[in-house]
Structure formats: structure tokens, C-alpha cells
KOLKENU-536609 format. One record per residue: x, y, z of N, C-alpha, C, O in turn; residue number from 1; residue in one letter. Coordinates in Angstrom, 1 decimal. Layout:
<atoms>
ATOM   n.xx   n.yy   n.zz  ca.xx  ca.yy  ca.zz   c.xx   c.yy   c.zz   o.xx   o.yy   o.zz   k r
ATOM      X      Y      Z      X      Y      Z      X      Y      Z      X      Y      Z NUM A
...
</atoms>
This chain:
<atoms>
ATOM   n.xx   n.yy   n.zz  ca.xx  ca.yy  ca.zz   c.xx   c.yy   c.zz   o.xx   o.yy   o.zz   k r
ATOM   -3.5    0.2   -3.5   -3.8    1.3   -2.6   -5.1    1.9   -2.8   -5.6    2.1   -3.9   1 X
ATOM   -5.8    2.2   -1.5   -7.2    2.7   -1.6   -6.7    4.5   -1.9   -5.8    5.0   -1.2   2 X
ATOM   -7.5    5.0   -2.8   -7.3    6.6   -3.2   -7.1    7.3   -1.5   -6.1    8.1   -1.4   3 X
ATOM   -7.7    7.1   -0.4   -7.1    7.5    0.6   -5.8    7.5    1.0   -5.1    8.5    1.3   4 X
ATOM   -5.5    6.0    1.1   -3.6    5.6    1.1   -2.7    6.7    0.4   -1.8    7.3    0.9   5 X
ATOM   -3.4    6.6   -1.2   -3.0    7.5   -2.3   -2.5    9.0   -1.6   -1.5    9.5   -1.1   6 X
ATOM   -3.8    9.3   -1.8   -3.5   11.2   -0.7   -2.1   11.1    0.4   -1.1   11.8    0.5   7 X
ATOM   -2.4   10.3    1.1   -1.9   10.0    2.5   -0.1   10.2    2.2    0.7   11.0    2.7   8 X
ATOM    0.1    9.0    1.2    1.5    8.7    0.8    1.9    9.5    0.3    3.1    9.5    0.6   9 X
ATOM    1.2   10.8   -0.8    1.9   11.7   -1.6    2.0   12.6   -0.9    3.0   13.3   -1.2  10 X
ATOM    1.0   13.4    0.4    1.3   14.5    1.2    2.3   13.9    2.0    3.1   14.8    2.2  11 X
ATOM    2.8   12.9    2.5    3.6   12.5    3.5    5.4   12.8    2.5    6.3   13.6    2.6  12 X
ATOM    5.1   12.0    1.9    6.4   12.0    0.4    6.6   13.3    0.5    7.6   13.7    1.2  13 X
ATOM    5.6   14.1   -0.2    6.0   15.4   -0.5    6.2   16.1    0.8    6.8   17.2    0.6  14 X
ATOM    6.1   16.0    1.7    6.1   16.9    3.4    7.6   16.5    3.1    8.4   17.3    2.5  15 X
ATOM    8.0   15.2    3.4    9.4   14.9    4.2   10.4   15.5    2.8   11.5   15.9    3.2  16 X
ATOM   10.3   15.5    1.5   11.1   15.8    0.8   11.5   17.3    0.7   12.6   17.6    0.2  17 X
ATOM   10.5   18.3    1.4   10.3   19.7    1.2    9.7   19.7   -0.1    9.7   20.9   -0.5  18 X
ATOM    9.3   19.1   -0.7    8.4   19.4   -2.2    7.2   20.0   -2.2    6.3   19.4   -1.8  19 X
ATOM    7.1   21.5   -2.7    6.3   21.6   -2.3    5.2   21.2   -3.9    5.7   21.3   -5.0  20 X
ATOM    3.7   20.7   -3.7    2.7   20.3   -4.3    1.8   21.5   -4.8    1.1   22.1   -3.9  21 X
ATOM    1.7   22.0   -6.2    1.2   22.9   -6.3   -0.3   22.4   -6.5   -0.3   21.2   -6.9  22 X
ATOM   -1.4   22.9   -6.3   -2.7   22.5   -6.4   -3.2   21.9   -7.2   -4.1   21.1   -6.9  23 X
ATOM   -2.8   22.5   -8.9   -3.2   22.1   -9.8   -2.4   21.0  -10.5   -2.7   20.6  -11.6  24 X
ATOM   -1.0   20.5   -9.3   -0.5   19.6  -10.1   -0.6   18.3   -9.4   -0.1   17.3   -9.9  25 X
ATOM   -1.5   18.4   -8.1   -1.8   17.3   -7.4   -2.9   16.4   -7.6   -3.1   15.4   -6.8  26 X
ATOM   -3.7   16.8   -8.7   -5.1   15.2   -9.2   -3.7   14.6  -10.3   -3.8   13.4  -10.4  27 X
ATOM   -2.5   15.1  -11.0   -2.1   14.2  -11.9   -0.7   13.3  -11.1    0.0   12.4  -11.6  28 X
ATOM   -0.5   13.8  -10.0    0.8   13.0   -9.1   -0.4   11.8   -8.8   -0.1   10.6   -9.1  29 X
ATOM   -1.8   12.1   -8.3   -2.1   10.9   -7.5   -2.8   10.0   -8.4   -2.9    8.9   -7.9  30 X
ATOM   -3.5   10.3   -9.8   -3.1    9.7  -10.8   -2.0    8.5  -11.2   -2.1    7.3  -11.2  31 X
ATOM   -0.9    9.2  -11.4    0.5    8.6  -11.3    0.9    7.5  -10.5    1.3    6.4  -10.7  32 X
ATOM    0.5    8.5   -9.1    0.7    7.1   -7.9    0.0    6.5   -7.7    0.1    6.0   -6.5  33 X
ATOM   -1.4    6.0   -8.5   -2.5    5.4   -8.5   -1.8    4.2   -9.7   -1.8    3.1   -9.2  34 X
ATOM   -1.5    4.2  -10.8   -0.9    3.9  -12.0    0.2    3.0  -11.4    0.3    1.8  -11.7  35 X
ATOM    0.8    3.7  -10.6    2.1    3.2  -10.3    2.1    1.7   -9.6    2.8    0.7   -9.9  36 X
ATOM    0.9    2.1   -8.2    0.5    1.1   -7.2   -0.1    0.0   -7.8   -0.1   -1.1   -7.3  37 X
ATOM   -0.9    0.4   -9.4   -1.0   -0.9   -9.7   -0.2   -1.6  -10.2    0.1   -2.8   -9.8  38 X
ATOM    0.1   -1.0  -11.3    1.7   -1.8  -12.1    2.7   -2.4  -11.1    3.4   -3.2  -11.7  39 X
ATOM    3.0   -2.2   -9.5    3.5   -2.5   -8.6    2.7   -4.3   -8.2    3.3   -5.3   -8.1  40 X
ATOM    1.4   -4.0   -8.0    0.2   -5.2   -7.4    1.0   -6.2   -8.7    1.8   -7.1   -8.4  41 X
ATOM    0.7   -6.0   -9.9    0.7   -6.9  -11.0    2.3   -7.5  -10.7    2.4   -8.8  -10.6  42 X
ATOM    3.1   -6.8  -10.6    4.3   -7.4  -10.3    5.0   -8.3   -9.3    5.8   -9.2   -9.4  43 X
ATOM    4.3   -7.6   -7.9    4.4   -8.3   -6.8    3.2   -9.9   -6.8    3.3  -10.6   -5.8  44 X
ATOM    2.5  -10.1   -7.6    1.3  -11.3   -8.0    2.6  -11.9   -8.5    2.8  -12.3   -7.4  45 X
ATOM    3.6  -12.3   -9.2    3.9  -13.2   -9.6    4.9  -13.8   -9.0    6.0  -13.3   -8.9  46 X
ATOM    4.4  -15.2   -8.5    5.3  -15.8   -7.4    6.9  -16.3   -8.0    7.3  -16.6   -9.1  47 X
ATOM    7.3  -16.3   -6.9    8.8  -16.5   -7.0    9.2  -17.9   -6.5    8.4  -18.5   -5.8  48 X
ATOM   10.5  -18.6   -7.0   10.5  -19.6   -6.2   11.6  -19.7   -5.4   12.5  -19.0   -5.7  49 X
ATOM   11.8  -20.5   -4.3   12.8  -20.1   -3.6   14.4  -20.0   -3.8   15.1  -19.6   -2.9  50 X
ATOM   14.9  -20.4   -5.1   15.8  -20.4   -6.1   15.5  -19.1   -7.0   16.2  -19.0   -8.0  51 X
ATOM   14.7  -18.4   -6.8   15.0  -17.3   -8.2   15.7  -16.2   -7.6   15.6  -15.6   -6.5  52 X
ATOM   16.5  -15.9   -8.7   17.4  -15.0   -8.9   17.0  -13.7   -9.6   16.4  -13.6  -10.7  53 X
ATOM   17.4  -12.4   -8.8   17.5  -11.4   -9.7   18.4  -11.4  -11.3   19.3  -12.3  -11.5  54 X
ATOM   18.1  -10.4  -12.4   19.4  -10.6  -13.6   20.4  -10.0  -12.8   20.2   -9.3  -11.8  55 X
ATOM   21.7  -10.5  -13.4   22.9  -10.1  -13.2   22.3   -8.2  -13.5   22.1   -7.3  -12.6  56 X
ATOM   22.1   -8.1  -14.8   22.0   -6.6  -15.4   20.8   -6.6  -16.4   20.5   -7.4  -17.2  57 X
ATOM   20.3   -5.4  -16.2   19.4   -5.2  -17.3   20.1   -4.0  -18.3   20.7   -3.0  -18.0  58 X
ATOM   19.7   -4.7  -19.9   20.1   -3.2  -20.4   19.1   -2.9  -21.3   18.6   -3.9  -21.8  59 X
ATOM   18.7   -1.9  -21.7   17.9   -1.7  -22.0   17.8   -1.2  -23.7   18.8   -0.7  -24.1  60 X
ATOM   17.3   -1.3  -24.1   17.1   -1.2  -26.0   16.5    0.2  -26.4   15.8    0.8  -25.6  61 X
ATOM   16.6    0.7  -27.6   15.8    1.7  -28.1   15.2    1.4  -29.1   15.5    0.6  -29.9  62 X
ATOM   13.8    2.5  -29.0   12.9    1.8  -29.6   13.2    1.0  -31.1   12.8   -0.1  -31.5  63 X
ATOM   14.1    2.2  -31.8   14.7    1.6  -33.0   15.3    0.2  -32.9   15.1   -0.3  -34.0  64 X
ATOM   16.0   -0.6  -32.2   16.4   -1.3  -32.2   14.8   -2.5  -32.4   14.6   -3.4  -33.3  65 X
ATOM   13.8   -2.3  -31.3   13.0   -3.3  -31.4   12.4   -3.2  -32.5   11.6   -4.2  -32.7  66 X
ATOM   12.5   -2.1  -33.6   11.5   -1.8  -34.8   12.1   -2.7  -35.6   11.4   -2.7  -36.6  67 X
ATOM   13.2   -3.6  -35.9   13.9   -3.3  -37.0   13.6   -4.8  -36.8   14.0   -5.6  -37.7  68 X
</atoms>
């Protein structure tokens, strides 16, 4: 997303939700949704094949668990 898109998506988001966007908290949402759109690009880049499957479940670990 071009930083335009960015603006565009988070006043529209926030309009329809009634959220309202306080001034000084709006450079770190589009930040965020700057962050977000990319970690999204990186994910949507890796091709699928026409056999792949979502997992049944994810579960997820704490960090202690992966320390040990």
C-alpha cells in the first residue's frame, strides 16, 4: 500500500466503525498499517499449489516453551 492507500483505509476503517482517531494517535495506527501491509505482501508472495491445504489448527507456544 502507497502511504496514501494507508490514510485512505484507516479514515474509512475508523469512519465506519465510529472510532473515533485521536490526532496524536494517528502517525502510530498508520505506522502499524504500514507494518502490517507489508508483513501481509511477504505472505501473499508465496505461491500456493493447487493442492495446498490450510492446517487443520494452529496452536500456539509460550515463549518459555521455545526457550527450553
Amino acid at each position: 500500500m502507497t502511504p496514501a492507500q494507508t490514510e485512505t483505509y484507516v479514515d474509512a476503517a475508523a469512519a465506519a466503525l465510529g472510532l473515533p482517531l485521536r490526532p496524536d494517535h494517528r502517525p502510530g495506527v498508520l505506522r502499524f498499517f504500514a507494518l502490517a501491509a507489508e508483513m501481509a505482501a511477504v505472505v501473499e508472495a508465496v505461491p500456493l499449489g493447487a493442492h495446498a491445504e490450510p492446517a487443520v489448527s494452529f496452536v500456539p507456544v509460550s515463549p518459555k516453551e521455545v526457550d527450553q
